[in-house]
C-alpha positions as CSV (number, residue, x, y, z in Angstrom):
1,X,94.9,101.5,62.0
2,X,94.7,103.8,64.8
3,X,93.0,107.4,64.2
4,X,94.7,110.9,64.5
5,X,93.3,111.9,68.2
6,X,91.6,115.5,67.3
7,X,91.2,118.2,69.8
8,X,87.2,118.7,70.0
9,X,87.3,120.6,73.2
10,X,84.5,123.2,73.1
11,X,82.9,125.3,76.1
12,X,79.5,126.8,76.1
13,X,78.9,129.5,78.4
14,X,75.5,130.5,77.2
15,X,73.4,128.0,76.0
16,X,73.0,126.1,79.1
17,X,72.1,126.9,83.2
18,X,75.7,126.1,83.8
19,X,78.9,126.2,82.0
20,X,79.4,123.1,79.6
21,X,82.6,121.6,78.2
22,X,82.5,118.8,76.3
23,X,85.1,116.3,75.3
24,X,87.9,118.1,77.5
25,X,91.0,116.1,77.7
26,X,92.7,114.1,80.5
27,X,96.6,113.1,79.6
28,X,97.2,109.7,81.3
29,X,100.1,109.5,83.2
30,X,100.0,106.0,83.9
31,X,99.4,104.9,79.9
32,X,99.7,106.5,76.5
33,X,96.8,108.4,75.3
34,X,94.1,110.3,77.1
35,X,90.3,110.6,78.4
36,X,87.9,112.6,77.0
37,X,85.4,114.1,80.0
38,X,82.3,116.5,80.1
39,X,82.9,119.5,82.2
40,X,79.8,120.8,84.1
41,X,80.2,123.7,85.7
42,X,78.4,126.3,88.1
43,X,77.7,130.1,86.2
44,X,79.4,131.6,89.7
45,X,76.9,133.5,92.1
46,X,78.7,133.2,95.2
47,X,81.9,135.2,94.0
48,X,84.1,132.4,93.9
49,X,84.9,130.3,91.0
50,X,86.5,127.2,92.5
51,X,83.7,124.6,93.3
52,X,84.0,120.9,94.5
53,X,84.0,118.5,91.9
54,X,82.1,115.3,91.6
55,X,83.5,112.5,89.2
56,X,81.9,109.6,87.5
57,X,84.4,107.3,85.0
58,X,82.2,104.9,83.5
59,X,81.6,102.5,79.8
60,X,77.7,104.0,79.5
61,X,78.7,107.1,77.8
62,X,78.7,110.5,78.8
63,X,76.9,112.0,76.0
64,X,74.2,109.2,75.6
65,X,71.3,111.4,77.7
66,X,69.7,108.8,80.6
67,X,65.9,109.1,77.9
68,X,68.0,107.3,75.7
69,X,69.7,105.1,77.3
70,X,66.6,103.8,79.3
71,X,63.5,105.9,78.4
72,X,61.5,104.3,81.0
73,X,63.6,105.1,83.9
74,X,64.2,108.5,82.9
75,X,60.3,108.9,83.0
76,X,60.0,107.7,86.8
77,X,63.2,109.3,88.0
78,X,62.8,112.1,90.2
79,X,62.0,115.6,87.8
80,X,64.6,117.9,90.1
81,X,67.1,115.3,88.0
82,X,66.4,115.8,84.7
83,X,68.3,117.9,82.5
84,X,69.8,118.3,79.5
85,X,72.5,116.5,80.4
86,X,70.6,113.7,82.4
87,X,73.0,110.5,82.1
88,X,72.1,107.0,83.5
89,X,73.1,106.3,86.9
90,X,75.2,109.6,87.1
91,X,74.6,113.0,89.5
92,X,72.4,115.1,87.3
93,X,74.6,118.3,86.2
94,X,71.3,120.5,86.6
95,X,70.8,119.7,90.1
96,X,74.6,120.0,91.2
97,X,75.9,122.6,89.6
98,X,72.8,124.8,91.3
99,X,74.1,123.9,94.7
100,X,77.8,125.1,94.1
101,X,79.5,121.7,92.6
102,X,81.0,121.0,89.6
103,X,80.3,118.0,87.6
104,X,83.4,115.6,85.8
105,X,82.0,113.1,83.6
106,X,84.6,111.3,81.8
107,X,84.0,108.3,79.3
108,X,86.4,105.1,80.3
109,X,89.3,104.4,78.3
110,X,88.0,102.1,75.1
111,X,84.8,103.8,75.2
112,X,82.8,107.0,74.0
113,X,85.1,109.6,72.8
114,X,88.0,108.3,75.0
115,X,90.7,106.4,73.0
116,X,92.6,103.0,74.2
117,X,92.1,99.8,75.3
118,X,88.7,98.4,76.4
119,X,88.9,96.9,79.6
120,X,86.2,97.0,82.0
121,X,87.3,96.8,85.7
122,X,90.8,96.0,85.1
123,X,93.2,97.6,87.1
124,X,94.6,99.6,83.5
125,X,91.5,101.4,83.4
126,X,91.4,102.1,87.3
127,X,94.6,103.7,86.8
128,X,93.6,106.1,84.0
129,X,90.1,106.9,87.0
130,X,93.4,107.5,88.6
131,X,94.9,109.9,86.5
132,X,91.2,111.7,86.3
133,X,90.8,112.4,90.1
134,X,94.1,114.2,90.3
135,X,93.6,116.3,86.9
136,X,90.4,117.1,88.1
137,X,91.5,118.8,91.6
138,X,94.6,120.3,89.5
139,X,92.1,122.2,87.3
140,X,91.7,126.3,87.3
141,X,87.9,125.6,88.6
142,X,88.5,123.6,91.2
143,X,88.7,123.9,94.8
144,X,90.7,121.0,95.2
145,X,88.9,118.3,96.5
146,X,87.0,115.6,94.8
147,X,84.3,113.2,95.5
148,X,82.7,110.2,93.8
149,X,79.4,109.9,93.4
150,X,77.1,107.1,91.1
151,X,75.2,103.8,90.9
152,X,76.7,100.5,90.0
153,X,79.4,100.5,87.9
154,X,80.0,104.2,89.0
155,X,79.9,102.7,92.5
156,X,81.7,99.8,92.0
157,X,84.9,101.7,90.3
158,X,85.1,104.3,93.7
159,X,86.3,101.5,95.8
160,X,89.5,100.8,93.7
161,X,90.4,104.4,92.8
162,X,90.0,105.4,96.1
163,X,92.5,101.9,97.2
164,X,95.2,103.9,95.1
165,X,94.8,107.2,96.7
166,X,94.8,110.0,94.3
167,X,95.3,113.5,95.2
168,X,92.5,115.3,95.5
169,X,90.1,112.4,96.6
170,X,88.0,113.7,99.6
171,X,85.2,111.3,99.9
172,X,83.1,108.7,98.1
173,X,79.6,107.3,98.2
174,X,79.7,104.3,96.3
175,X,75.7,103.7,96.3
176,X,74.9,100.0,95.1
177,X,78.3,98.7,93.9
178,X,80.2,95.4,94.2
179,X,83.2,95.7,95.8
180,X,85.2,92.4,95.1
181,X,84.9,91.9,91.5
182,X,85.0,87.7,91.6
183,X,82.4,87.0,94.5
184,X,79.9,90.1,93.8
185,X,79.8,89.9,90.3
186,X,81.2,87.1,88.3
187,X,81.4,83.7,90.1
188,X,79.1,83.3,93.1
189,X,80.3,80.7,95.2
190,X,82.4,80.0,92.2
191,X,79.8,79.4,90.0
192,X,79.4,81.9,86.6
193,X,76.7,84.4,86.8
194,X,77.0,84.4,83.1
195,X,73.4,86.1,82.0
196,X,73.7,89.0,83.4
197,X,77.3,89.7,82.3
198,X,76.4,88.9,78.6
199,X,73.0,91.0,78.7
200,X,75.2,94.0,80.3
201,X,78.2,93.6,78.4
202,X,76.1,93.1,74.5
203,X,73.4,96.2,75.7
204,X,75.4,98.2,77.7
205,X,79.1,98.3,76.5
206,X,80.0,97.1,73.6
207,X,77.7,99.2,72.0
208,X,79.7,102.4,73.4
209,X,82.9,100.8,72.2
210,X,85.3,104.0,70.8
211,X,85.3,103.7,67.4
212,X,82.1,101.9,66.6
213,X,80.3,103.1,63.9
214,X,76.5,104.1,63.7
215,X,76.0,105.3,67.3
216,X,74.3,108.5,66.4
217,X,72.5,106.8,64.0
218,X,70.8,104.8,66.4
219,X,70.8,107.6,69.0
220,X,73.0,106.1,70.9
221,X,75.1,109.1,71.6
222,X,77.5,110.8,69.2
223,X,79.7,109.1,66.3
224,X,83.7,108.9,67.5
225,X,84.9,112.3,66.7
226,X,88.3,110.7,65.7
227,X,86.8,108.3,63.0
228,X,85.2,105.3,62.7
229,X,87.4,102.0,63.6
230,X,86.8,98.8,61.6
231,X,85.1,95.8,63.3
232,X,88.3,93.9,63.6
233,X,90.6,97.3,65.0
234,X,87.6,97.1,67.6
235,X,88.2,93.5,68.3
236,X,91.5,94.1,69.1
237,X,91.5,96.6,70.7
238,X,89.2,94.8,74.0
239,X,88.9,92.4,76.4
240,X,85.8,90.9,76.5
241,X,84.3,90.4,79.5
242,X,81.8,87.5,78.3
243,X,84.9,85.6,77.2
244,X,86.9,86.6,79.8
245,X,84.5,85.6,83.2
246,X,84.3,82.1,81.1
247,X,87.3,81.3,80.5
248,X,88.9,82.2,83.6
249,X,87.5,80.2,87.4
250,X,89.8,81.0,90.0
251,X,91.1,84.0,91.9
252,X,94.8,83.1,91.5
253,X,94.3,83.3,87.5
254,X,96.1,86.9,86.1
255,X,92.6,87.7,84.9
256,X,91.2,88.1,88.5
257,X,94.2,88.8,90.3
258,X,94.5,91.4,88.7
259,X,91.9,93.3,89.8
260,X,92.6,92.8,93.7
261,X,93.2,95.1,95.8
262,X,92.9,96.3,99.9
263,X,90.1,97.7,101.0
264,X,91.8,99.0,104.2
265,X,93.8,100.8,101.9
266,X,90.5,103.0,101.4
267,X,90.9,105.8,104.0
268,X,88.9,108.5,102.9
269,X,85.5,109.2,104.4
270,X,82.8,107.0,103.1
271,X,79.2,106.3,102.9
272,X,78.7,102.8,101.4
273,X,74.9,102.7,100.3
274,X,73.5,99.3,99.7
275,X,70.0,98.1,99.0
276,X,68.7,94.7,100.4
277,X,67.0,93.9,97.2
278,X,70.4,93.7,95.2
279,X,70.7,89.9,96.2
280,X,72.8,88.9,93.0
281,X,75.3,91.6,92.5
282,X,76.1,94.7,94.4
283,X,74.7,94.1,98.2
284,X,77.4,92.1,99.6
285,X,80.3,94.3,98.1
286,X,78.5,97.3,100.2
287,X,78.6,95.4,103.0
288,X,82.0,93.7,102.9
289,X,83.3,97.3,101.2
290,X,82.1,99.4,104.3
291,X,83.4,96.6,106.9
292,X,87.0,96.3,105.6
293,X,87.4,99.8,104.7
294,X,90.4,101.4,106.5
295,X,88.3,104.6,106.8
296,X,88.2,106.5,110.1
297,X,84.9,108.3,109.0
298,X,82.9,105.2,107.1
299,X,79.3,104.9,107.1
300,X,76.7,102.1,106.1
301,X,73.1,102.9,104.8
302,X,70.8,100.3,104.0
303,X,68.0,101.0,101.4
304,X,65.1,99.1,99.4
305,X,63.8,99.7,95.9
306,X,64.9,99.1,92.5
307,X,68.9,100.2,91.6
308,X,68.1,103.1,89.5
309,X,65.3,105.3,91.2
310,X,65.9,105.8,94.9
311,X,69.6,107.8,94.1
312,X,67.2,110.1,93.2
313,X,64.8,110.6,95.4
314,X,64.6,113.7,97.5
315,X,65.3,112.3,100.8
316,X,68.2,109.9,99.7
317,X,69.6,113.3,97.6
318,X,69.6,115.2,100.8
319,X,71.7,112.7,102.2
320,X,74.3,112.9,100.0
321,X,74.5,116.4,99.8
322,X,75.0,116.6,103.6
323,X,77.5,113.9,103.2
324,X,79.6,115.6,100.5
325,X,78.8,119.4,101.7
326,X,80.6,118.2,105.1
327,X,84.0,116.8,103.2
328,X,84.3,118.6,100.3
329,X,82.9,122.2,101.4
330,X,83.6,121.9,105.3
331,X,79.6,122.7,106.1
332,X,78.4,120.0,108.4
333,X,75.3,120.4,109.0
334,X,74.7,116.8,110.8
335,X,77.8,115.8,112.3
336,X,79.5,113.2,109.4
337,X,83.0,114.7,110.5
338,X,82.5,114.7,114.1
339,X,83.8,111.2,115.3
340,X,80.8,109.3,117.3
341,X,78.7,111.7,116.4
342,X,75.8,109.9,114.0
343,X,75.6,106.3,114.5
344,X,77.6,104.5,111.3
345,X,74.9,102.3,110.3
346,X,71.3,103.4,109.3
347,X,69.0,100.5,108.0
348,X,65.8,99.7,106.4
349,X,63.3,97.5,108.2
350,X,61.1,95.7,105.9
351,X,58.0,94.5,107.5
352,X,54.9,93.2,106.3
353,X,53.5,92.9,103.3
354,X,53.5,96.5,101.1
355,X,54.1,94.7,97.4
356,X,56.9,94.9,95.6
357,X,58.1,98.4,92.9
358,X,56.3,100.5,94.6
359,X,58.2,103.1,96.2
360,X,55.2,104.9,98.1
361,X,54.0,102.0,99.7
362,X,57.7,101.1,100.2
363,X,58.0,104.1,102.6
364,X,56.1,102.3,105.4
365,X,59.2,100.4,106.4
366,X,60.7,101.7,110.1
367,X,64.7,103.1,109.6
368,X,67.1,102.5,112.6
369,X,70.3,103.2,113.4
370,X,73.2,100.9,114.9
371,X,76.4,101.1,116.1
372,X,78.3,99.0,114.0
373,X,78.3,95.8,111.3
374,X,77.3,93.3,111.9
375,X,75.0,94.3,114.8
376,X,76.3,93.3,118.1
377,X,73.6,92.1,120.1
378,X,73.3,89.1,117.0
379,X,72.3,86.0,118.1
380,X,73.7,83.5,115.8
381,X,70.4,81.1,115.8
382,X,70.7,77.3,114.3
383,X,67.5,76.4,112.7
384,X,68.1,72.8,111.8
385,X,66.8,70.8,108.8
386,X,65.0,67.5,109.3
387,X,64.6,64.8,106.8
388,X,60.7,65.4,107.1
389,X,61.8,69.1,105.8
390,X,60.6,71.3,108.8
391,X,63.3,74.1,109.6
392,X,63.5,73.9,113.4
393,X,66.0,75.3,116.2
394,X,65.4,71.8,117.9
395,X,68.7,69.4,117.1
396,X,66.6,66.5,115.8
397,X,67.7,63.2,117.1
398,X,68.1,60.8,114.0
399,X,69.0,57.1,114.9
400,X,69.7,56.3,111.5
401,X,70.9,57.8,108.4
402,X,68.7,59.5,106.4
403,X,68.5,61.6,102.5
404,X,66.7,63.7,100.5
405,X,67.3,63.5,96.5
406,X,66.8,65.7,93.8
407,X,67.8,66.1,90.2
408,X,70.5,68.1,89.7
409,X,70.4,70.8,86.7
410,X,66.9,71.7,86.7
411,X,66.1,74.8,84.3
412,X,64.6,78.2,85.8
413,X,61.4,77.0,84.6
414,X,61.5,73.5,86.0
415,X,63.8,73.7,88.8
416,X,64.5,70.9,91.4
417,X,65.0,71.4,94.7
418,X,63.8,70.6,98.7
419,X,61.9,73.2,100.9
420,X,62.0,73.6,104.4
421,X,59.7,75.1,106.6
422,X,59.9,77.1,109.9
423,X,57.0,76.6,112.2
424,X,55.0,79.7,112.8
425,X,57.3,82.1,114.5
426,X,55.2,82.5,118.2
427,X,56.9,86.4,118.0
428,X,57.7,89.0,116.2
429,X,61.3,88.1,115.4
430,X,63.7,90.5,113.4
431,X,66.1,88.5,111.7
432,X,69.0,91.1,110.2
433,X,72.5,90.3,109.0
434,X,74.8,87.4,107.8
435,X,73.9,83.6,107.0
436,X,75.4,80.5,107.0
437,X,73.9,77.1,105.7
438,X,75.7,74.0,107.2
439,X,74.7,70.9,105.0
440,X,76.0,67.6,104.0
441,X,75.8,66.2,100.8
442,X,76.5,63.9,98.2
443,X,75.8,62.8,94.3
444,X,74.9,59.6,92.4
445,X,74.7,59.3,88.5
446,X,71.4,58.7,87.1
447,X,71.2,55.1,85.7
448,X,71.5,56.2,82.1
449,X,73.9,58.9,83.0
450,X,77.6,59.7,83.1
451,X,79.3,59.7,86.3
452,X,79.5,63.4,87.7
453,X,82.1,65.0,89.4
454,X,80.9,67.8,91.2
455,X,77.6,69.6,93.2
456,X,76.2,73.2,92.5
457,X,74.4,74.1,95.4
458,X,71.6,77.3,94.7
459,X,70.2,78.5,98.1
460,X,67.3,80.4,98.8
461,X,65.3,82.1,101.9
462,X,61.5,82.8,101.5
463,X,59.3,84.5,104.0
464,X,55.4,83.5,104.3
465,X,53.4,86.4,105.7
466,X,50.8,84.9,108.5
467,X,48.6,84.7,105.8
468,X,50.0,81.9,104.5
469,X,51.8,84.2,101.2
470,X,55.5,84.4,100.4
471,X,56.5,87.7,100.1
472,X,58.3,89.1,97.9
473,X,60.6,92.6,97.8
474,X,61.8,94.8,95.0
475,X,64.8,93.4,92.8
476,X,67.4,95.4,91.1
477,X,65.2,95.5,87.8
478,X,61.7,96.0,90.1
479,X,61.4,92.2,89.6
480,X,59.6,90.2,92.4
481,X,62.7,88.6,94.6
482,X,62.6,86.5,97.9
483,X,65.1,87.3,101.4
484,X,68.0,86.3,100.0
485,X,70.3,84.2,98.2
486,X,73.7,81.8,98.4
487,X,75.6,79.6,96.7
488,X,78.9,77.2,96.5
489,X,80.3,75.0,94.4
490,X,81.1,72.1,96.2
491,X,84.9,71.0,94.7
492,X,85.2,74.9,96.0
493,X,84.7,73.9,99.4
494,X,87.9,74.7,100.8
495,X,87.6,77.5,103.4
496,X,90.5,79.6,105.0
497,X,89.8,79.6,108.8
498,X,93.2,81.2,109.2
499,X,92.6,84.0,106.9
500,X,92.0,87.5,108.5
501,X,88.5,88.0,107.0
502,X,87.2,84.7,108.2
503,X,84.5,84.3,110.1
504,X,81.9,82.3,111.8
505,X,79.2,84.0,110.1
506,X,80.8,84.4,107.1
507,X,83.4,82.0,105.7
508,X,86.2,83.1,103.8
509,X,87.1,81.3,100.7
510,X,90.0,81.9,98.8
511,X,88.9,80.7,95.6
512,X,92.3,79.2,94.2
513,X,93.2,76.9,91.3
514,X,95.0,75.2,94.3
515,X,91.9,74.6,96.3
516,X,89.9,72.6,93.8
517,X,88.7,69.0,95.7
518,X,87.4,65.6,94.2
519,X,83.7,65.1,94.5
520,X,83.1,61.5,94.1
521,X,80.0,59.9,94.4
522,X,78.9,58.2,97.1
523,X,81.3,60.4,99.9
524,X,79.1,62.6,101.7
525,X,81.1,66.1,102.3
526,X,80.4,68.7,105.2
527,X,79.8,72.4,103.5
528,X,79.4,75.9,104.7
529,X,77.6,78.0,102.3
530,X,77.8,81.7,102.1
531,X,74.4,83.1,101.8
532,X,74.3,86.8,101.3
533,X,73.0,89.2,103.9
534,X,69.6,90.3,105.0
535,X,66.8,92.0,106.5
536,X,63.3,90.8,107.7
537,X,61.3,91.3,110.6
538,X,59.1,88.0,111.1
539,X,55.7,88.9,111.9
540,X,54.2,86.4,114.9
541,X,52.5,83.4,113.0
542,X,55.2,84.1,110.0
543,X,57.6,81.2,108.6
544,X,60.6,81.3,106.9
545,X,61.4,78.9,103.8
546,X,65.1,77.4,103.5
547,X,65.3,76.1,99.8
548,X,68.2,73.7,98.2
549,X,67.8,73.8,94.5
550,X,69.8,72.3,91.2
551,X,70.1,75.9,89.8
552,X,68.4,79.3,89.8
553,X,64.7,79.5,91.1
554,X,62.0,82.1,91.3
555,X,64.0,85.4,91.9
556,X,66.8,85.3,89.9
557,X,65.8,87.5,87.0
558,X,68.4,88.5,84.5
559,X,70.9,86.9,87.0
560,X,71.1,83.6,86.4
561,X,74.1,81.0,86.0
562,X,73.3,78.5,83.0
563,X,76.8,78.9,81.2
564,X,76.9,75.5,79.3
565,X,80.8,75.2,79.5
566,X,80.9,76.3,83.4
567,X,77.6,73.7,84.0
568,X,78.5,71.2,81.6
569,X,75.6,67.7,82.1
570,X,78.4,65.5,82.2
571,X,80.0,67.1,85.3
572,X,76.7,68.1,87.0
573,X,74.3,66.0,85.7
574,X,73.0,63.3,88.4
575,X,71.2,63.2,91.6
576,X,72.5,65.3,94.8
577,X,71.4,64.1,97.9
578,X,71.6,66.0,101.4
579,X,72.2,63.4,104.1
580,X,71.0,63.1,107.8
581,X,71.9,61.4,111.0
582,X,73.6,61.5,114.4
583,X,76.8,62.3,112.4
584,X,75.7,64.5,109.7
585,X,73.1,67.4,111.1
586,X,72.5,70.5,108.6
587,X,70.9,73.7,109.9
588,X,70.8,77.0,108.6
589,X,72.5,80.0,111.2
590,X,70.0,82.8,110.8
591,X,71.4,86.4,112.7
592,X,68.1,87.1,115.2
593,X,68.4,90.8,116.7
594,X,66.7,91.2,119.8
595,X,65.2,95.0,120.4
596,X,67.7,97.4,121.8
């Protein structure tokens, strides 16, 4: 049975640096019910007591403070960002509110103190961000324009809020989020990324559910101030994602299509950061999310270093201060508004070896700005494999057919796969941008096996230093990772060529029920694989590794795709074979950027 919804809005006007109202209420206008938000706002010393307002709408919980909800980040973030009021992956209310902004955080409906139904990312709960935005700019305290500002999820939610326009919306800086909700995040290359999704969804969500009992008992934030709900009220009253991103495996499904949308419908001013470490879930949507973008004022900045630390650093702050002071104050102090007048893409180099989680040493690496996305001056570069597994951008002349085998559904700790190897580059060679992995392949049962019916193809890029090491960069969780990583399931090899976003450095699949092929062993079938984007500047004598594997390998971390019902051993389970010959050459298209 539902609970009576209580009006618990309080304001404290003393207690803190700033103004503090907790567990104001938002009326929905596009559902039944309302959202409950903190209020953060500025004690006035300018005179005026209209500020700009920066929103985050998110499942973590707005009064679960960031020590809590990850006491070890919250020692390494950046001290100007902690507050009493410190939340993870949120703009600290202490450091805003002292430069003249005030702060909207607002628990998603289903979660926290807001009522309704839980459903993450669904277009329902985009629409009550929605309703959010314009009830924010409406408010007494308000000057009327809004901006977005968070990591992750609190990225990924700007791009589809500001697809639906609000009033009010000014500007958004969606800083490490997905932006297209079935290749980012839950099927890559149309294979389940289920760990990650259960690990977030059991740790991160369902924990915060509205109504769950216990929370401040295991500081995790305050008790439901409407009541406790029963365990099977709280079932029915979500959608859970682990079942859900199972369950569901193309993009025409309800479940997915759902949560479409156009990006060129996003027209207000933008700065899409993205970090070349997040290799399995947000990098590509800041790409893709800054190049489709309708925006006449967009901007791309690429970054390294683990998800959670570098929104606060001082330098990366500064940045989107500038950024927001220029579209929600009018003070420009660099140009953002002036059309041509910063470059729209500003990225990270990473050269050499300076280890991985360690931002200091991470500071080395040369920034440059460009033009536009993808660079212009890209050479498109074929490096072509060779049944003797060298990686070379000689076309190898094979007389006769040819294969390499491995064992398809090798484990994390016992993968299979092929390597193949680059000759030392004879220059300094910056490779920086999209890739594509041409290769033709085929599957056999085992002897004692069933007959299988369909390829998982797990691609990987590796750099070895002139030493003779592979290096590796910081990951999302400050995990060791390599350059990059793509995939594809084969019976998903379909590929729109007619399709506006296709192109020849990036294929566009459209991921239908209707595009499912047979895989039958003993054809051989041409595939382009996706493999995300990235930056490396090859050091002369340096090589770079191509790597075809049965499943995840070294760098996957937390996201990894082992889901027993989407990887089932009598589908997968058999020998895949890449195949070789005067009809049937594979290569790898790497994006080499001369010097300006």
């Amino acid at each position: 049975m539902a609970n009576e919804i209580k009006d618990c809005h309080t304001v404290d006007e003393t207690s803190f640096p700033y103004i503090f109202e907790q567990n104001a209420a938002v009326p929905l206008k596009t559902a039944e019910g309302i959202v409950r938000c903190n209020v953060y706002r500025p004690k006035s010393s300018n005179g005026s007591d209209k500020f700009p307002v920066l929103i985050t709408y998110g499942p973590y919980g707005k009064d679960i403070h960031y020590k809590d909800f990850h006491t070890k980040s919250f020692s390494e973030a950046n001290p100007e960002h902690h507050s009493e009021h410190s939340a993870w992956e949120t703009p600290d209310p202490g450091f805003w509110t002292k430069h003249e902004y005030a702060v909207v955080r607002a628990d998603e409906r289903g979660l926290g103190q807001s009522p309704g139904f839980l459903d993450t990312m669904s277009r329902g709960t985009s629409e009550a961000f929605f309703d959010v935005v314009e009830w924010a700019a409406e408010q007494p305290w308000s000057n009327g324009k809004v901006g977005l500002l968070g990591i992750s999820y609190y990225a990924g939610s700007q791009w589809r809020v500001a697809a639906r326009k609000p009033k009010g919306l000014a500007c958004i800086i969606p800083w490490e989020g997905m932006s297209d909700y079935y290749r980012d995040r839950c099927r890559h290359g149309g294979i389940l990324s289920n760990k990650f999704i259960k690990f977030w969804w059991n740790r991160q969500v369902i924990t915060n559910q509205y109504g769950k009992p216990g929370r401040s008992s295991s500081n995790w934030g305050p008790d439901t101030i409407d009541g406790d709900l029963s365990d099977e009220e709280r079932e029915k009253n979500r959608q859970d994602q682990t079942i859900d991103t199972t369950s569901y495996k193309f993009r025409d499904e309800q479940y997915y299509a759902s949560k479409e949308y156009d990006m060129a419908d996003i027209e207000v001013p933008l700065l899409s950061v993205g970090n070349w470490g997040g290799i399995l879930l947000h990098l590509r949507g800041n790409v893709e999310g800054y190049t489709h973008a309708g925006s006449e004022f967009k901007y791309l900045r690429m970054i390294t270093g683990r998800h959670d630390l570098p929104f606060y650093y001082t330098e990366e702050v500064e940045i989107q201060r500038s950024f927001l002071d220029a579209f929600l104050k009018g003070e420009d102090r660099v140009g953002w508004s002036v059309k041509g007048k910063l470059p729209p893409v500003d990225i990270v180099l990473r050269k050499g070896d300076v280890g991985f989680n360690d931002a200091e040493k991470e500071k080395v690496y040369e920034r440059r700005t460009e033009n536009e996305w993808p660079i212009a001056r890209t050479r498109y570069t074929k490096f072509y494999l060779t049944p003797s597994q060298a990686l070379t951008q000689i076309e190898p002349l094979t007389a006769r057919s040819q294969k390499l085998s491995y064992k398809a559904l090798g484990t994390l700790d016992s993968p299979e796969l092929i390597q193949f190897t680059t000759p030392a580059f004879e220059e300094e060679t910056e490779i920086t941008g999209h890739i594509v992995a041409h290769l033709n392949v085929s599957l056999s049962p085992t002897p004692t096996g069933s007959t299988p019916s369909d390829i998982d193809l797990f691609l990987t890029l590796r750099y070895i230093s002139p030493e003779g090491k592979e290096v590796y960069y910081t990951g999302t969780a400050g995990d060791p990772i390599p350059l990059a990583k793509g995939w594809l399931r084969v019976s998903l090899r379909k590929t729109n060529p007619d399709h506006p976003k296709h192109r020849e450095w990036l294929p566009w699949r459209d991921y239908f029920s209707t595009d499912v092929l047979p895989v039958v062993p003993g054809d051989v079938y041409a595939v382009d694989v996706e493999v995300w984007p990235t930056n490396v500047v090859v050091e002369k004598g340096g090589k770079i590794v191509f790597e075809v594997s049965s499943g995840d390998t070294q760098g996957s971390g937390i996201f990894q795709h082992d889901h027993p019902d989407d990887r089932p051993d009598a589908k997968f389970a058999g020998l895949n074979h890449i195949h070789f010959g005067p009809k049937a050459l594979n290569w790898v298209t790497l994006p080499i950027v001369p010097p300006k």
